[in-house]
N, C-alpha and C positions, 0 to 999 in steps of 0.2 A: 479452656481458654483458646484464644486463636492458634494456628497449627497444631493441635495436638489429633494424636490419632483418634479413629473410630473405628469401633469392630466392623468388619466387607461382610460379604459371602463366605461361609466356611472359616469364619475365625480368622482371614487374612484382616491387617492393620490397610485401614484408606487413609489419605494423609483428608485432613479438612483444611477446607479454603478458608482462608479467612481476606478482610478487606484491609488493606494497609494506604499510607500514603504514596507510598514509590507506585502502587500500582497505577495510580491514576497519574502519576507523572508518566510513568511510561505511555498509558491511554493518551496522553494530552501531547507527548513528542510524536507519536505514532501517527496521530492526527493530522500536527500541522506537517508530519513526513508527507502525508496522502494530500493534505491539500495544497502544498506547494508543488507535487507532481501534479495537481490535476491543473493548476493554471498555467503550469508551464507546457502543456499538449495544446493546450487551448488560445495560447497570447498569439499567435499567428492569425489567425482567422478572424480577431476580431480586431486589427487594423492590417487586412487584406488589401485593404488600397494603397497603402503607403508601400507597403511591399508588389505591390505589382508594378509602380513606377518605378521603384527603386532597382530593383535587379533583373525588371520586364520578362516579368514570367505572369502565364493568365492565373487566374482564381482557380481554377481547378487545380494546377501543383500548389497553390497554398493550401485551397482545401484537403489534398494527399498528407500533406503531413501532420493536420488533424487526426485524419482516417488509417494513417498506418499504425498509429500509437495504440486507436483502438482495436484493428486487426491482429496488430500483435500480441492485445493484452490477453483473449483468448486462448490462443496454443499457451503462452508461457506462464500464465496464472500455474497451474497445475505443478511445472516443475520449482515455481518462485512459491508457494504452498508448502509443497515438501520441504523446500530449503527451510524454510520458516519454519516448519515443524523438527527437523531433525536438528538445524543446527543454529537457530535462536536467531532474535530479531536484530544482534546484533552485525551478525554476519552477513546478513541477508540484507540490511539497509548498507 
């Protein structure tokens, strides 16, 4: 049945995956975690006029704060990875 062990390599116990419904709740909060950061990088640039009037800065520091988001996400994916791996999605969000 679902989680019960299986014989590894060498006679070690592997746990078995099985599919439950928490999992995909978790899938489903994880999700809309990723897609409400990805519109919040994003909501600047796409009324960049309003904000240019507004605080009279040109379209390129609007477009910056697009582009830092993504600069940054390379370096720190790596150690926000780790975290996630070592010490669960709770901590990490």
């Amino acid at each position: 049945g679902p989680g019960e062990e299986t014989p590894g390599a060498e006679g070690s116990r592997v746990p078995q995956t099985a599919l439950s419904a928490r999992r995909f709740v978790v899938l489903l909060i994880f999700s809309l975690y990723s897609l409400v950061n990805a519109f919040q990088w994003i909501q600047y640039s796409i009324i960049s006029n309003v904000f240019e009037g507004f605080y009279g800065v040109s379209s390129l520091h609007i477009d910056w704060l697009s582009m830092v988001y993504m600069l940054a996400y390379v370096p720190l994916i790596f150690p926000a990875t780790w975290l996630l791996d070592t010490r669960g999605l709770r901590l990490t969000a």
